[in-house]
Backbone of each chain as ProteinMPNN parsed JSONL, in Angstrom:
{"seq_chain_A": "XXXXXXXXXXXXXXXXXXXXXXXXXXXXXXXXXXXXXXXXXXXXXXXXXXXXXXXXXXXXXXXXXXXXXXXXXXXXXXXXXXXXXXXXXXXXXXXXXXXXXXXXXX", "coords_chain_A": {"N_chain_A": [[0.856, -1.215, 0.0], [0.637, 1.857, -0.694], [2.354, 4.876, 0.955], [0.469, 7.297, 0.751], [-1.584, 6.565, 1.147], [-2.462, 6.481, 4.094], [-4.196, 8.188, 6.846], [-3.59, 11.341, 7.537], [-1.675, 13.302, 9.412], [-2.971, 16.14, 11.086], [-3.454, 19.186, 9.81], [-1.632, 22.171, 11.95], [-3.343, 24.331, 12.135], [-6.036, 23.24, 12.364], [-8.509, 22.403, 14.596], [-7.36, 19.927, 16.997], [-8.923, 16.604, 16.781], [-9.65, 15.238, 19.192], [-9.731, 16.716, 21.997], [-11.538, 18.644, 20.172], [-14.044, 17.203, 20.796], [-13.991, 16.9, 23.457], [-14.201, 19.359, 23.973], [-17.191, 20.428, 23.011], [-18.426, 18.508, 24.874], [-18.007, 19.837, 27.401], [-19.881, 22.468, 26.535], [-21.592, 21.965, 25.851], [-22.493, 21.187, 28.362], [-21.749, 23.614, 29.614], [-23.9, 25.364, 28.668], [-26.565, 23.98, 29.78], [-26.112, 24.239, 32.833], [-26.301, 27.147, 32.541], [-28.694, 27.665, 31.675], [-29.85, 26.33, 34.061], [-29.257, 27.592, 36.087], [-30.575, 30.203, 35.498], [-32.92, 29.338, 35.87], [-32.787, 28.978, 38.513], [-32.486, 31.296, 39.855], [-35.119, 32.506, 39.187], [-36.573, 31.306, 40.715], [-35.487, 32.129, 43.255], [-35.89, 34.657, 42.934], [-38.605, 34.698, 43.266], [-39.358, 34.177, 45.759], [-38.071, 36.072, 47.027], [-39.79, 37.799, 46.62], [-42.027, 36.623, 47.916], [-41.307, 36.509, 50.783], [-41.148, 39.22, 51.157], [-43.73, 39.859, 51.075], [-44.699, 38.227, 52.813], [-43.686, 39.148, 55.372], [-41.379, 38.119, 56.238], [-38.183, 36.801, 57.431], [-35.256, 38.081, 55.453], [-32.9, 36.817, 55.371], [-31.792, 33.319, 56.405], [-30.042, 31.91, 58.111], [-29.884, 29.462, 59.478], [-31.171, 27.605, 57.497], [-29.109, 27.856, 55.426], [-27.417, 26.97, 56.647], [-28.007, 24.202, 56.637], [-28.376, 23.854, 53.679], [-25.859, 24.189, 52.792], [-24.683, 21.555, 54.434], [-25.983, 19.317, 53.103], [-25.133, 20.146, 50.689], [-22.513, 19.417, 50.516], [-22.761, 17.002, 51.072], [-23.372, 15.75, 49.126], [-21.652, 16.514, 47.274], [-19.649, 14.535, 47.892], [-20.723, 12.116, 47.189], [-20.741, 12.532, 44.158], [-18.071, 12.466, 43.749], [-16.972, 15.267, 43.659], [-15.244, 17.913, 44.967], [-16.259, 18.672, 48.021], [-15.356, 21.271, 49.713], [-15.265, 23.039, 47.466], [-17.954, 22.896, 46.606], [-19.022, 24.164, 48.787], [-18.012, 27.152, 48.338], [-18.934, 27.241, 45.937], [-21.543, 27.723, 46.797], [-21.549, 29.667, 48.594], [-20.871, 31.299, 46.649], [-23.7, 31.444, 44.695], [-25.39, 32.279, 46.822], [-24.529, 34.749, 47.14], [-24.831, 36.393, 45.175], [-27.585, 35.872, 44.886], [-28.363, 37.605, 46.895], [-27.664, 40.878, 46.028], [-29.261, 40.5, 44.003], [-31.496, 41.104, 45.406], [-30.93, 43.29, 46.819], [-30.837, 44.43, 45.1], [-33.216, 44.902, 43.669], [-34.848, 46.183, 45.785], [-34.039, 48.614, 45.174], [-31.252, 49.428, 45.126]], "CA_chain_A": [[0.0, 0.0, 0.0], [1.478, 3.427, -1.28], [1.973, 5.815, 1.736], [-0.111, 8.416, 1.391], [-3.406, 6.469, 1.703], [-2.361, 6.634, 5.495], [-4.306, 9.813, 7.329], [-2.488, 12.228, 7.975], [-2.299, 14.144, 10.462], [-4.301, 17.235, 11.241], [-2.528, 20.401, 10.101], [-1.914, 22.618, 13.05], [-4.781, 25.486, 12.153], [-7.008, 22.845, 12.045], [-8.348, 21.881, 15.491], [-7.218, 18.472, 17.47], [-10.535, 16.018, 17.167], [-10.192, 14.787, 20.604], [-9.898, 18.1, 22.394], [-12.779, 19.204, 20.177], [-14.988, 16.409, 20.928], [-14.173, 16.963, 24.572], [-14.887, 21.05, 24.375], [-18.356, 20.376, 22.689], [-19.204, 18.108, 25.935], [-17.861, 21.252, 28.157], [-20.011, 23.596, 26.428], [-23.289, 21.131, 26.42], [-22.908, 21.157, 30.074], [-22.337, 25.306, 30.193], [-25.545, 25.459, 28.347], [-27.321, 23.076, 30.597], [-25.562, 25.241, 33.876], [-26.805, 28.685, 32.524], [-30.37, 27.293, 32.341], [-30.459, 25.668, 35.295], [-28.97, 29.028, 36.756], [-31.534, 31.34, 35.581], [-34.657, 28.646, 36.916], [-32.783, 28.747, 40.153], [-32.793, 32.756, 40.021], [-36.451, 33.336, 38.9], [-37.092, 30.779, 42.068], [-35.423, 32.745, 44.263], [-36.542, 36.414, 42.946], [-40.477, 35.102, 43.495], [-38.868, 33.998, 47.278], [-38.008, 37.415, 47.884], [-40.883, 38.697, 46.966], [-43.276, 36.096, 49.008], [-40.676, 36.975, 51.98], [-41.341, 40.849, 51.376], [-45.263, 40.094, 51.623], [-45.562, 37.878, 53.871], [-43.032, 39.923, 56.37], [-40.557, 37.155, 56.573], [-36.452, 38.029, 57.305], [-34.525, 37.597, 54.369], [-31.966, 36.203, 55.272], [-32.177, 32.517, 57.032], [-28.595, 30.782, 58.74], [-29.856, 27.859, 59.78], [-31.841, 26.876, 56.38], [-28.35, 27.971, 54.842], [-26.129, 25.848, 57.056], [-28.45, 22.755, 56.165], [-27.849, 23.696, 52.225], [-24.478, 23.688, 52.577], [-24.634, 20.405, 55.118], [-26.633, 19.033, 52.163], [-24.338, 20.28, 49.023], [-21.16, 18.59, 50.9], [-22.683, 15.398, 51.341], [-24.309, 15.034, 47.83], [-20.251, 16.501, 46.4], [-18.518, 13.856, 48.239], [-20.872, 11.081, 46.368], [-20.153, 12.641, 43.297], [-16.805, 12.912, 44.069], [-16.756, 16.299, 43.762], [-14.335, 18.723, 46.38], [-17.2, 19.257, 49.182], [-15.185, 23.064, 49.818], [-15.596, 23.321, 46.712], [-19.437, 22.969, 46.587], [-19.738, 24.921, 49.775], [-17.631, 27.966, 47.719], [-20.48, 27.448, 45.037], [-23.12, 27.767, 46.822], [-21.826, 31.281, 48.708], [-20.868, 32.411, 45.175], [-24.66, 32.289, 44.381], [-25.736, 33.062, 47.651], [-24.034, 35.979, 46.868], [-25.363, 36.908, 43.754], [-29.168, 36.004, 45.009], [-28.252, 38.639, 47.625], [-27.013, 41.247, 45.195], [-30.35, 40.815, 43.333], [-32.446, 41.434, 46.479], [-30.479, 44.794, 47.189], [-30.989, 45.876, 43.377], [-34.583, 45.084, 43.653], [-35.117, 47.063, 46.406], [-33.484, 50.001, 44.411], [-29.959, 49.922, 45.52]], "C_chain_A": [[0.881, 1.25, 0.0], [1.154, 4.228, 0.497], [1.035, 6.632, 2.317], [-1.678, 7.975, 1.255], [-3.399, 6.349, 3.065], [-2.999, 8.329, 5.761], [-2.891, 10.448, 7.394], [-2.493, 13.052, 8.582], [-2.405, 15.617, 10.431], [-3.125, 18.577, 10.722], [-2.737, 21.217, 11.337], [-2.878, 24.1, 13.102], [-5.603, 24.497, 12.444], [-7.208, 22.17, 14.074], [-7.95, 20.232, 15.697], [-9.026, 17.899, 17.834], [-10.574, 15.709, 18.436], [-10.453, 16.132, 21.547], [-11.039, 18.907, 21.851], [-14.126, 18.314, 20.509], [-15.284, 16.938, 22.622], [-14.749, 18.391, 24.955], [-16.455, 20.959, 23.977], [-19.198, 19.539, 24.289], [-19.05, 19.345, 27.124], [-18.904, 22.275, 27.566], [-21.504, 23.199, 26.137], [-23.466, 21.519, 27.727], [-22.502, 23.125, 30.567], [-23.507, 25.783, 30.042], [-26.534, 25.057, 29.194], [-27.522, 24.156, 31.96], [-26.689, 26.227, 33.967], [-28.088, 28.852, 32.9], [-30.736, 26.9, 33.508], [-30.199, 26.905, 36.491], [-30.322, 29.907, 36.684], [-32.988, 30.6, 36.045], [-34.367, 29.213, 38.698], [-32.87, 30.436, 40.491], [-34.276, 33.444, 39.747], [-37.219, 32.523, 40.272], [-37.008, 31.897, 43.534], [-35.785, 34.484, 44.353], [-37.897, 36.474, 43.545], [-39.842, 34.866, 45.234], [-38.502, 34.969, 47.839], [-39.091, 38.331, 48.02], [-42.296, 38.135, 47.863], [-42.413, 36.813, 50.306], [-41.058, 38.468, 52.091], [-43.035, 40.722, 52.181], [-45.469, 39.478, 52.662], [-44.758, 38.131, 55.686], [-42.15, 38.985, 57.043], [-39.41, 37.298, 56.288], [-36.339, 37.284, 55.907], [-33.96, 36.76, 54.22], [-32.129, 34.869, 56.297], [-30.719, 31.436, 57.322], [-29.075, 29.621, 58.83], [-30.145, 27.166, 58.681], [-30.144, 27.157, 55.615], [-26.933, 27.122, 55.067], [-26.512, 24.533, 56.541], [-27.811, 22.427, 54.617], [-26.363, 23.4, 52.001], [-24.381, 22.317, 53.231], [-24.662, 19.634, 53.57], [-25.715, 19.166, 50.866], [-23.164, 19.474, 49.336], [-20.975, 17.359, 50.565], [-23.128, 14.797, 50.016], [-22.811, 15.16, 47.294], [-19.355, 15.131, 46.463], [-19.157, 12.169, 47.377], [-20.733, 10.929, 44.937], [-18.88, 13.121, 42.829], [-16.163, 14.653, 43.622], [-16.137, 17.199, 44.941], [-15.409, 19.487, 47.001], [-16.647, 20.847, 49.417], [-15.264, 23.374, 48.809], [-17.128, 24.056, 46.115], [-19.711, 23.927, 47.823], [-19.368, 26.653, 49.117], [-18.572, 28.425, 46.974], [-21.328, 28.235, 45.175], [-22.837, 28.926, 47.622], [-21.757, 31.86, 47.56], [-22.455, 32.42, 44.686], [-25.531, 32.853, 45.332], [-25.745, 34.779, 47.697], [-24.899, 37.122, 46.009], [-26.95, 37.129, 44.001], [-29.244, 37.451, 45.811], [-27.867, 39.82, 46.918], [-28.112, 41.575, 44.223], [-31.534, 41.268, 44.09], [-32.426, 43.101, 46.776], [-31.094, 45.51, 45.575], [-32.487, 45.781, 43.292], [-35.2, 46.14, 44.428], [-34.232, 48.474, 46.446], [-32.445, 50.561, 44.862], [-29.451, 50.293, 44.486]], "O_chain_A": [[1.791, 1.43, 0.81], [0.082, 4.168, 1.099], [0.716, 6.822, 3.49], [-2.672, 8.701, 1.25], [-4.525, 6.047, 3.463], [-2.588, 9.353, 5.216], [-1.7, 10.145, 7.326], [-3.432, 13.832, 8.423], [-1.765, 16.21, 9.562], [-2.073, 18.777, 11.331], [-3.834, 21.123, 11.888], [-2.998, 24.78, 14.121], [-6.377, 25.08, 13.203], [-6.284, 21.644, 14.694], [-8.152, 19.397, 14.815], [-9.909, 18.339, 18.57], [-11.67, 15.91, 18.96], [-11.633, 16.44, 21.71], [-11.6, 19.728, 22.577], [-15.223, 18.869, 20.442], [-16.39, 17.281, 23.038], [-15.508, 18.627, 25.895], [-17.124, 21.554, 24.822], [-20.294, 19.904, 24.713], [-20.076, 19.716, 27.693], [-18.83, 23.277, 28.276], [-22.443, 23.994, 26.186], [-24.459, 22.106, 28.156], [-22.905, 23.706, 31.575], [-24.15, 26.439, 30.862], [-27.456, 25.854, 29.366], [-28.566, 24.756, 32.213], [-27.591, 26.334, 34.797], [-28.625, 29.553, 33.758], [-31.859, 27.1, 33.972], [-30.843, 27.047, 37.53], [-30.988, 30.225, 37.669], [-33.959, 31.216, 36.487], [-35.101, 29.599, 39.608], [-33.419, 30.717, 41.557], [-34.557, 34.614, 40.009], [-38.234, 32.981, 40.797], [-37.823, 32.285, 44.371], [-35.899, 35.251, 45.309], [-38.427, 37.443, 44.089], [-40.116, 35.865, 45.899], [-38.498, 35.01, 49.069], [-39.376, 39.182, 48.863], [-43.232, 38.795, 48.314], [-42.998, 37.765, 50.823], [-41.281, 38.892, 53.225], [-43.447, 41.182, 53.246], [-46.266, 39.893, 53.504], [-45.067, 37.596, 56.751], [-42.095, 38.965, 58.273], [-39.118, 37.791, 55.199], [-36.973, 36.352, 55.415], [-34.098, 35.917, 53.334], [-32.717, 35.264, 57.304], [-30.523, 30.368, 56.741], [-28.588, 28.709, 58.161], [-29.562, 26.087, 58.573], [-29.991, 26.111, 54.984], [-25.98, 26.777, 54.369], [-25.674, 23.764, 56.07], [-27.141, 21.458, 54.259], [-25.842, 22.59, 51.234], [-23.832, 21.593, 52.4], [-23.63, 19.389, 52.945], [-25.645, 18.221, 50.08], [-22.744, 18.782, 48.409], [-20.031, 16.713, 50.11], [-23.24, 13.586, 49.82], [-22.402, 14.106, 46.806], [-18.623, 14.687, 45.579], [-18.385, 11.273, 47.035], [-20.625, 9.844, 44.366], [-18.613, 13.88, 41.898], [-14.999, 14.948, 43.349], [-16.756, 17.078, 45.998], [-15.607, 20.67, 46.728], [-17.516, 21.711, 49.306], [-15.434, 24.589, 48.903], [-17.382, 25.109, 45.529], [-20.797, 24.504, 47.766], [-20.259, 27.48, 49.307], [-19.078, 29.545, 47.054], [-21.842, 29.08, 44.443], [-23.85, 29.626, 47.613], [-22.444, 32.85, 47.309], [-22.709, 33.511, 44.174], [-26.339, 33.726, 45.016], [-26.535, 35.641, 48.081], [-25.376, 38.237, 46.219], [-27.576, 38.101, 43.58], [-30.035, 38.326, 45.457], [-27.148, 40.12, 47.871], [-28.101, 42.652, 43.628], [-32.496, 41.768, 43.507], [-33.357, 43.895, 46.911], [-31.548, 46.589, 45.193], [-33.018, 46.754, 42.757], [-35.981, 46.937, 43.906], [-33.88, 49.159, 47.406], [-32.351, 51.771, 45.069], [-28.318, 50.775, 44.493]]}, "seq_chain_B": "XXXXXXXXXXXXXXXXXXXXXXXXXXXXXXXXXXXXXXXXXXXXXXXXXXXXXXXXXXXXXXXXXXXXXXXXXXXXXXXXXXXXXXXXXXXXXXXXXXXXXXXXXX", "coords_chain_B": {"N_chain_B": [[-71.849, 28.271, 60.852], [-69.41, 27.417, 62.83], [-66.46, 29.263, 64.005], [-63.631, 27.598, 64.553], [-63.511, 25.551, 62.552], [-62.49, 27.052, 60.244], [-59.156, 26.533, 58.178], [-56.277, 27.108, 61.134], [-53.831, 29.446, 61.11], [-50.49, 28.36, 60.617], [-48.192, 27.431, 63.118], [-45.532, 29.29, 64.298], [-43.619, 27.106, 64.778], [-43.651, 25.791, 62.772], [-42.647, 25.336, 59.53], [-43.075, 28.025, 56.603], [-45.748, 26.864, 53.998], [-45.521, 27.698, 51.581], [-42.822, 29.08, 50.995], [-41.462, 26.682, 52.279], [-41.848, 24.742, 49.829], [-41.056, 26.424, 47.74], [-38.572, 25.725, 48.616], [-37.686, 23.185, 48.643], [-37.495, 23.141, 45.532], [-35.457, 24.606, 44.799], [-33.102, 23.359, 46.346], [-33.588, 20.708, 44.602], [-33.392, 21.786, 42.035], [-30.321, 22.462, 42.657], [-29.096, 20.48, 43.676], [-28.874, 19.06, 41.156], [-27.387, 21.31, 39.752], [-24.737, 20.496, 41.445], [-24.338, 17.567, 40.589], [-24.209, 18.089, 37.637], [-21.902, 19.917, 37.904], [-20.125, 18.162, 38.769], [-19.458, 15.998, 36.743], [-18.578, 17.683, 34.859], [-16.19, 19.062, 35.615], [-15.018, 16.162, 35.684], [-14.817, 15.671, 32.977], [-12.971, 18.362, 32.316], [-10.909, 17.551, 34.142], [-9.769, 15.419, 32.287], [-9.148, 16.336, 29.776], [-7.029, 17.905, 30.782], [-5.205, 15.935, 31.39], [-5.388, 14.649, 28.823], [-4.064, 17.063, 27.416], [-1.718, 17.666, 28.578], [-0.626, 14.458, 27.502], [-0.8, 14.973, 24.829], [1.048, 16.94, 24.93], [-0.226, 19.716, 24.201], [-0.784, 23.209, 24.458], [-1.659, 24.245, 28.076], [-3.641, 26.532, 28.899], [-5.641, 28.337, 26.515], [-6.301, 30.686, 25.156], [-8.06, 32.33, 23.242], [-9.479, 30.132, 23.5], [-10.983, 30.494, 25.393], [-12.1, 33.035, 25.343], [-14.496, 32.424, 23.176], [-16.076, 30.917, 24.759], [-16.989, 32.522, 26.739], [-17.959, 34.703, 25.337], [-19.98, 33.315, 24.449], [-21.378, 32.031, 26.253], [-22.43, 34.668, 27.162], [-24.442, 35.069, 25.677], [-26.257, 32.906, 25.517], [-27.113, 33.416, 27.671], [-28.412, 36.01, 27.959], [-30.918, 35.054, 26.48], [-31.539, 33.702, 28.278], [-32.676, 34.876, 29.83], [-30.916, 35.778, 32.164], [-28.893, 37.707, 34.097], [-25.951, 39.016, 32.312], [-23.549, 39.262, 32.852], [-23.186, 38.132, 35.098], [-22.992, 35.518, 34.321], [-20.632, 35.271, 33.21], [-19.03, 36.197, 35.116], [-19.519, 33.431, 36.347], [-18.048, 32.002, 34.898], [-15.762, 32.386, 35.312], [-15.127, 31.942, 37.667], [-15.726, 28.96, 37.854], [-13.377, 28.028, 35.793], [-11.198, 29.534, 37.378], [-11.091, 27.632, 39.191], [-10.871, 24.752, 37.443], [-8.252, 25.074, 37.062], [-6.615, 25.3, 39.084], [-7.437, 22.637, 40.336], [-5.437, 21.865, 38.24], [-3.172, 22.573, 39.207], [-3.153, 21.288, 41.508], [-2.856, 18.389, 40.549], [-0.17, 18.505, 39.124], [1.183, 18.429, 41.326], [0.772, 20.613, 43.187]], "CA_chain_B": [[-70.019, 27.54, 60.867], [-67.754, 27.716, 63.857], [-64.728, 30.088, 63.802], [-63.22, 27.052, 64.63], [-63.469, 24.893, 61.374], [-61.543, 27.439, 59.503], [-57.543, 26.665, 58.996], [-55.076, 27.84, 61.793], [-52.228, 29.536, 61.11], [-49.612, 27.489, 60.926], [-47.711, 27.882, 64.185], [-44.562, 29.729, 64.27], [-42.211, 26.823, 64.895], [-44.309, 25.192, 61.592], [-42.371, 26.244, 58.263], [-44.511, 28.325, 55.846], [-45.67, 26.028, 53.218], [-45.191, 28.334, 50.518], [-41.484, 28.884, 51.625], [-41.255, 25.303, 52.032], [-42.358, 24.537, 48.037], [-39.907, 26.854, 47.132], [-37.358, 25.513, 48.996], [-38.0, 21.974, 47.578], [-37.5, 23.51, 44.123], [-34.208, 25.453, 44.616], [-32.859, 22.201, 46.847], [-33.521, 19.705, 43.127], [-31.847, 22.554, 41.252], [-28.95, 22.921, 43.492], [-28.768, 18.976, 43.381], [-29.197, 18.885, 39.681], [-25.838, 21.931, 39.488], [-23.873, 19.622, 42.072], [-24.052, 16.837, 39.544], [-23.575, 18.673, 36.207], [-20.441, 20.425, 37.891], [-18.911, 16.771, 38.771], [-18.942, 15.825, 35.53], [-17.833, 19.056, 34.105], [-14.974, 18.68, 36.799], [-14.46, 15.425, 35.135], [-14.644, 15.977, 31.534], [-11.498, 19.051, 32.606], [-9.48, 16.679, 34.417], [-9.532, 14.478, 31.192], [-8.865, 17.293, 28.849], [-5.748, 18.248, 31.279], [-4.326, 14.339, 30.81], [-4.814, 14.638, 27.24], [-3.327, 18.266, 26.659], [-0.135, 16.74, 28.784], [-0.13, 14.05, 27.104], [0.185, 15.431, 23.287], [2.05, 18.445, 24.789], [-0.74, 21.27, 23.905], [-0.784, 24.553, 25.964], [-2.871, 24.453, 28.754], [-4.33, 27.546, 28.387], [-6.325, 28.275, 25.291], [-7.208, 32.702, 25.145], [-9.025, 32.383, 21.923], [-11.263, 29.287, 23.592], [-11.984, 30.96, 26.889], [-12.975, 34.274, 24.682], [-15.398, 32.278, 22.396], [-16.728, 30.115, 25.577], [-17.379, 33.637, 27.687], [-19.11, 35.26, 24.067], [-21.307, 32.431, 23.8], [-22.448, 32.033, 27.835], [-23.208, 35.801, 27.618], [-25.547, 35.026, 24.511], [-26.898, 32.1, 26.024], [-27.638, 34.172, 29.226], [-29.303, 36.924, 27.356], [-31.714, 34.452, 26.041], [-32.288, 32.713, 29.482], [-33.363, 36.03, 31.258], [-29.878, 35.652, 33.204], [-27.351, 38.786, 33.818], [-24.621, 38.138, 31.333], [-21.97, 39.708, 33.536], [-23.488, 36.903, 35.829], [-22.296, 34.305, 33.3], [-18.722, 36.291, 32.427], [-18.218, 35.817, 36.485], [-19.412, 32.529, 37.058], [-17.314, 31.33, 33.821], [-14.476, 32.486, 35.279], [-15.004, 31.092, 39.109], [-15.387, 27.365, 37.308], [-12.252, 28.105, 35.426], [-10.388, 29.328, 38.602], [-11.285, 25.955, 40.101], [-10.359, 24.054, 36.86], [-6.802, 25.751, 36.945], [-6.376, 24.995, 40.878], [-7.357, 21.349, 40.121], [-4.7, 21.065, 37.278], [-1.868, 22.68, 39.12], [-3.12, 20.218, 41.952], [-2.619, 17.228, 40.015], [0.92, 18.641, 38.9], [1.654, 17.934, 42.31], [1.382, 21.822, 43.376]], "C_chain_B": [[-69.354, 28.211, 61.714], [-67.145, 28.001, 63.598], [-63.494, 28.849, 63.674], [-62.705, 25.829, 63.511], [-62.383, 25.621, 60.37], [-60.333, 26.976, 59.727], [-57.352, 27.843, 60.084], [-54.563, 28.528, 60.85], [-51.434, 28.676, 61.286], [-48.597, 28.442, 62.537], [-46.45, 28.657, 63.841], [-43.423, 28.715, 63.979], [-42.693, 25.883, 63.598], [-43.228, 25.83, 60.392], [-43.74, 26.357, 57.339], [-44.603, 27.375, 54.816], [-45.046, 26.51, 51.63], [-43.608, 28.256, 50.369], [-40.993, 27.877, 51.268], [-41.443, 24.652, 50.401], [-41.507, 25.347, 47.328], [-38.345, 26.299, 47.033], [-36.925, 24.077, 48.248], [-37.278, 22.035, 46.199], [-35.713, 23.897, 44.332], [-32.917, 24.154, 45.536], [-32.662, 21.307, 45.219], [-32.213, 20.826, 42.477], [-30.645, 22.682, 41.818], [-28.236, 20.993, 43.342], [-27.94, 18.539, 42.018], [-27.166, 19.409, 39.669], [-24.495, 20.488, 40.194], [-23.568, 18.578, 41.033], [-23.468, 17.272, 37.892], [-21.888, 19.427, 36.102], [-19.578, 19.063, 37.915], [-18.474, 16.773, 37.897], [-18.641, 16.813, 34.528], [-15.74, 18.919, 34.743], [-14.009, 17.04, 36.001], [-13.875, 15.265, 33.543], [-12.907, 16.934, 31.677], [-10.666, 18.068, 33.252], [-9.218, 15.708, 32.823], [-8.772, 15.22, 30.012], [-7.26, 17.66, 29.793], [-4.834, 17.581, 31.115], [-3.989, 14.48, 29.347], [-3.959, 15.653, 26.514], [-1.704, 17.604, 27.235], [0.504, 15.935, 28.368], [0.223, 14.196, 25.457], [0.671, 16.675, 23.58], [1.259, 19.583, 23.988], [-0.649, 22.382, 24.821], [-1.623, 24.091, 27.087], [-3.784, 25.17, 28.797], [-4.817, 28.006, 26.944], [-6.929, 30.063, 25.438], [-8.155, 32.475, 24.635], [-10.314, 31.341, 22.683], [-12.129, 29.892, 24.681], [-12.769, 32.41, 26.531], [-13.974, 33.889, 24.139], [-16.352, 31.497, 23.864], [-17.464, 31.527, 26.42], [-18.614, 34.411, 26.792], [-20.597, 34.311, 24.576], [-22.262, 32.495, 25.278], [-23.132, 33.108, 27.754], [-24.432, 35.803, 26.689], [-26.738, 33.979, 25.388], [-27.892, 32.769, 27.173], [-29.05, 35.097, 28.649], [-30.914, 36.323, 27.553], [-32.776, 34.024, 26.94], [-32.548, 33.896, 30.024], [-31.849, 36.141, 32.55], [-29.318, 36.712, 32.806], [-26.443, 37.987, 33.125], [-23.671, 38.747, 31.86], [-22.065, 38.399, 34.931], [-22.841, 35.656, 35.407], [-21.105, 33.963, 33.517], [-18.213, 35.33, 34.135], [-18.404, 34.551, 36.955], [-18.579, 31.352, 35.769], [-15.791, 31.047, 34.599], [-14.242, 31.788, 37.021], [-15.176, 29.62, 39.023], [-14.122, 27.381, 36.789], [-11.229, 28.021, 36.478], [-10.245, 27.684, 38.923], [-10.692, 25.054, 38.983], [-8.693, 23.776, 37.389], [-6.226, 25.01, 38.548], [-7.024, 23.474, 40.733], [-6.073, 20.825, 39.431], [-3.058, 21.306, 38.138], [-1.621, 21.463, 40.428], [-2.229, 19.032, 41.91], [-0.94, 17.366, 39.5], [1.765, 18.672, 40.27], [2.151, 19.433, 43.706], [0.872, 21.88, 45.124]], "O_chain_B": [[-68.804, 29.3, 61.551], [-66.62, 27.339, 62.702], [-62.555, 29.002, 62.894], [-61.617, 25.271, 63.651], [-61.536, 24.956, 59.772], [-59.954, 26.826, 60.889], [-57.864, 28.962, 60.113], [-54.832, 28.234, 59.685], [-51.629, 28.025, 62.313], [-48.466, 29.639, 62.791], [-46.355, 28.602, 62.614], [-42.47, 29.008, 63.256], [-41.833, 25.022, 63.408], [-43.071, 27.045, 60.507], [-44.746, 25.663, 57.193], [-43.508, 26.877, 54.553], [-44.361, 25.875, 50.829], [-43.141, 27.384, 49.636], [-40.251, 27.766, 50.291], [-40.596, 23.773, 50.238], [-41.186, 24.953, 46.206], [-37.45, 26.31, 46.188], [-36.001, 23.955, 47.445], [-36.572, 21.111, 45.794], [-34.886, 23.15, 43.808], [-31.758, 24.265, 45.138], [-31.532, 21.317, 44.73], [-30.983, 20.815, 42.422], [-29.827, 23.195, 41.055], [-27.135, 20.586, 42.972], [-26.868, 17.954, 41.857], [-26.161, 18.7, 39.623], [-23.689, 19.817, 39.549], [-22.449, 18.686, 40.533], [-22.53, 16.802, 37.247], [-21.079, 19.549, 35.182], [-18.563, 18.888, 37.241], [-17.369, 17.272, 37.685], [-18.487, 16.512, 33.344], [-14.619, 18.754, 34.262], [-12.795, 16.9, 35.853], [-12.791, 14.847, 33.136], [-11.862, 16.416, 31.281], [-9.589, 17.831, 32.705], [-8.034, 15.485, 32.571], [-7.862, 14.667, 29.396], [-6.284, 17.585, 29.047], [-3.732, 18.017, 30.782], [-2.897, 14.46, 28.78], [-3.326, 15.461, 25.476], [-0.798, 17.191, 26.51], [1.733, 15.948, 28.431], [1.209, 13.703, 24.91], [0.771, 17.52, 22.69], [1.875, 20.321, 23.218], [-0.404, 22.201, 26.013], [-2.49, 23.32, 26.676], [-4.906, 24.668, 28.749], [-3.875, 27.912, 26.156], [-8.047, 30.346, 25.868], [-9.209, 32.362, 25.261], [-11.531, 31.508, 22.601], [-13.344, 29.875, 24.88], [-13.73, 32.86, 27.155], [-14.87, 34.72, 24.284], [-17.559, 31.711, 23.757], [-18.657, 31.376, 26.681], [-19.748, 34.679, 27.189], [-21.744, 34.609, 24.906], [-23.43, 32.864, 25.398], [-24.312, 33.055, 28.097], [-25.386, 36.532, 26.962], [-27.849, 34.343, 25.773], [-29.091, 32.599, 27.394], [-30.251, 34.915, 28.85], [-31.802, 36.74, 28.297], [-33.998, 33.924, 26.833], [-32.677, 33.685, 31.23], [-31.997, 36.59, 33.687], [-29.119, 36.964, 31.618], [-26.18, 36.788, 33.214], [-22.681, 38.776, 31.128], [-21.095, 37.937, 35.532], [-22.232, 34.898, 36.162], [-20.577, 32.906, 33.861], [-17.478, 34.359, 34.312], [-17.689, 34.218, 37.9], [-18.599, 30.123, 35.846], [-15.021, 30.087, 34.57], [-13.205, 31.226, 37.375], [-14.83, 28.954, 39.998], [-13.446, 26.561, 37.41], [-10.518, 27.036, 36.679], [-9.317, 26.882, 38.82], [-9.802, 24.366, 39.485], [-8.137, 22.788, 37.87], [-5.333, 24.17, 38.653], [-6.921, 23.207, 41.93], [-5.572, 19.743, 39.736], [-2.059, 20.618, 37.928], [-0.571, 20.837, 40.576], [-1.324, 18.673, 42.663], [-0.357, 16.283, 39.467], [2.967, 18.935, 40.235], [3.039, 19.497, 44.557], [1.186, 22.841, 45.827]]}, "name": "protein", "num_of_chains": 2, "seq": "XXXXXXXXXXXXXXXXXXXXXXXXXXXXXXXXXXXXXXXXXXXXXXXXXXXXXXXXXXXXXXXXXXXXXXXXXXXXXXXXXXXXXXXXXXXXXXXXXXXXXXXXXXXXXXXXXXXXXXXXXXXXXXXXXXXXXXXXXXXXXXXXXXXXXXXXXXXXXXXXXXXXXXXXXXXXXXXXXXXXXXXXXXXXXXXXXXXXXXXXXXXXXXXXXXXX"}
């Protein structure tokens, strides 16, 4: 068999297939993320506003220590870094908080 | 009809139900993220093996510019802040990066 019916490999403009196979599953699962982000933010915008009406604090430690209890123990079965998941979940803590202040016209 | 037939109030040390039905909801989604980050988490460790092992950069500008474009589009779409996106692109990244230098034994 003559040589050049062997592939050949990829020129270097051209992306690497494995690396793009693997970025297309990275960027399924940002898609997936974003959505599942903005459900969990239109949840918690109507939660500020039942809390406004029905004169209930904002803010709640103990229900927040459970979530984190709760995000640790679900990371460590999907082997995910439990400080990791607890990092998470102040980074949108954060952010829910952040949308509470701008609602109420900070 | 007796005053008495009507619901109570739920007591104080009762959670509100409403509250509670929210919480439910934002609990699944928070579940749901926990899982989609694992395997995001996993997919990057795999991509870190394979760039090491054919000797590509680690870092990629051009992909983390088109990956940041596209979330903020995506966002748009979903009703999500797209500076919301930008920052939570880059607080998964962090964490990638601090996994890989990890694994390099850092």
């Amino acid at each position: 068999m003559p040589q050049d019916t062997q592939p050949s490999p990829a020129p270097a403009s051209q992306p690497d297939p494995v690396l793009a196979s693997f970025r297309k599953s990275i960027d399924n699962i940002d898609a997936a993320l974003i959505h599942i982000l903005a459900e969990r933010f239109r949840i918690t915008q109507a939660v500020g506003e039942y809390k406004a009406r029905a004169t209930l604090p904002p803010a709640d430690p103990d229900r927040e220590a459970r979530q984190i209890a709760r995000l640790r123990k679900l990371s460590e079965e999907a082997d995910l870094d439990p400080e990791f998941s607890e990092k998470f979940l102040r980074f949108i803590i954060d952010e829910v908080i952040r949308h509470h202040e701008k609602a109420r016209g900070g």
